[in-house]
N, C-alpha and C positions, 0 to 999 in steps of 0.2 A: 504494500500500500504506500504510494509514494508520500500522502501528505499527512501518512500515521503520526501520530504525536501519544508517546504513553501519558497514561493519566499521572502516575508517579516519574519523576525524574530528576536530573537536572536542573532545569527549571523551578523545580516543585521542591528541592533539597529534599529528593526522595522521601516525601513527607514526613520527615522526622520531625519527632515529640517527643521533647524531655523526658513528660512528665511519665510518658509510655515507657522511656529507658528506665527509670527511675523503679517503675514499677510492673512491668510487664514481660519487657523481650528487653534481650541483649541489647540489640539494632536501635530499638525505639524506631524503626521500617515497615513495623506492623510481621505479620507473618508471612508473607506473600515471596516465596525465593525468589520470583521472577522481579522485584524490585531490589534484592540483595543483590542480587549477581552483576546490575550494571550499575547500582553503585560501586563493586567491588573493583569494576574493570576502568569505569569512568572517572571516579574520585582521584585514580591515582595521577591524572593531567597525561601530559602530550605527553609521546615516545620519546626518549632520551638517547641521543646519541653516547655510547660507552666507549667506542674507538677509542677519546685519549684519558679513559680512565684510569687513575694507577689507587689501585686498591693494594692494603697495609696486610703485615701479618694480622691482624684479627678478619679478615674478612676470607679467608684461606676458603672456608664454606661457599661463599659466592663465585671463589675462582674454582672449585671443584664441581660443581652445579652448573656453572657455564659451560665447562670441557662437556660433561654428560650430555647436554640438550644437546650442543652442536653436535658431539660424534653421533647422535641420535639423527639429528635432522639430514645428516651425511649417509649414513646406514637407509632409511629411507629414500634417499636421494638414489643409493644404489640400488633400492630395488630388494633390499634386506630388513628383517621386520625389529626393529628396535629394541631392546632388553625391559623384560619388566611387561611386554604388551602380552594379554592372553589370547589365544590362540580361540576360534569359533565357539566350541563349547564351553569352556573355562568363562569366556565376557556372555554368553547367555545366561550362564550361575552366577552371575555377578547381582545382588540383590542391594537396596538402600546406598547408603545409610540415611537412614528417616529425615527431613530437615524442615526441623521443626527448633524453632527459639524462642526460649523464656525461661523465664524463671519458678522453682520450686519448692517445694518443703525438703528438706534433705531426707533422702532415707525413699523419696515417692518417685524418683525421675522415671521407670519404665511406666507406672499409671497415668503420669502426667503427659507426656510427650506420645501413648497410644491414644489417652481421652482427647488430645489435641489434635492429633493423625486425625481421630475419626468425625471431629467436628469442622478441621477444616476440608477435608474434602467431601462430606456430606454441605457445604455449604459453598463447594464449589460448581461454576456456571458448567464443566461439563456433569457433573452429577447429575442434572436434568435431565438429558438423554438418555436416561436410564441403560439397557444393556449392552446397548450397542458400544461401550465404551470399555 
């Protein structure tokens, strides 16, 4: 849709509420992961050129983490399936993890985060649609 505009965004400082942080979810973004995600990717601003970065010994972890992506992106490039990726059957087993955010009474997290599971996607637009989904 070319003149899509999300109702949360940007714009909208992905509707975040204090008073929601304070007291409800992590995010204070409400529940909705589809508003988490492009905060997560948008907040962080423009792409950074790292060409003339000279990172210190404390950063050894980000110079080790760079090697792996790139020889990964290189491996793929060849045509070679990358270390760590599951094979057809293995990414069909692949189940959750649930994502679901807020806060709870210590001692209740599996109650809380299934009673949340099952109220927000019973109060989601495709749950209308009943089976076909």
């Amino acid at each position: 849709m070319p003149d899509y505009r999300p109702r949360l965004g940007r714009a909208t400082s992905y509707g975040f509420d204090l008073q929601q942080q304070k007291t409800q979810t992590y995010t204070g973004m409400g529940h909705d992961i589809n508003v988490h995600d492009p905060w997560a990717v948008e907040s962080q601003g423009a792409i950074q050129d790292r060409t003339r970065e000279h990172l210190g010994q404390s950063d050894k972890a980000i110079v080790a983490y760079r090697r792996l992506l790139l020889g990964a992106i290189e491996d793929v490039a060849q045509g070679r399936r990358p270390m760590m990726t599951p094979g057809r059957e293995a990414a069909r087993a692949i189940r959750g993890p649930a994502a679901i955010d807020g806060i709870c009474v210590a001692g209740t997290t599996r109650e809380y985060w299934l009673r949340l599971d099952r109220e927000r996607r019973a109060g989601a637009s495709w749950a209308q649609l009943g089976e076909a989904c």
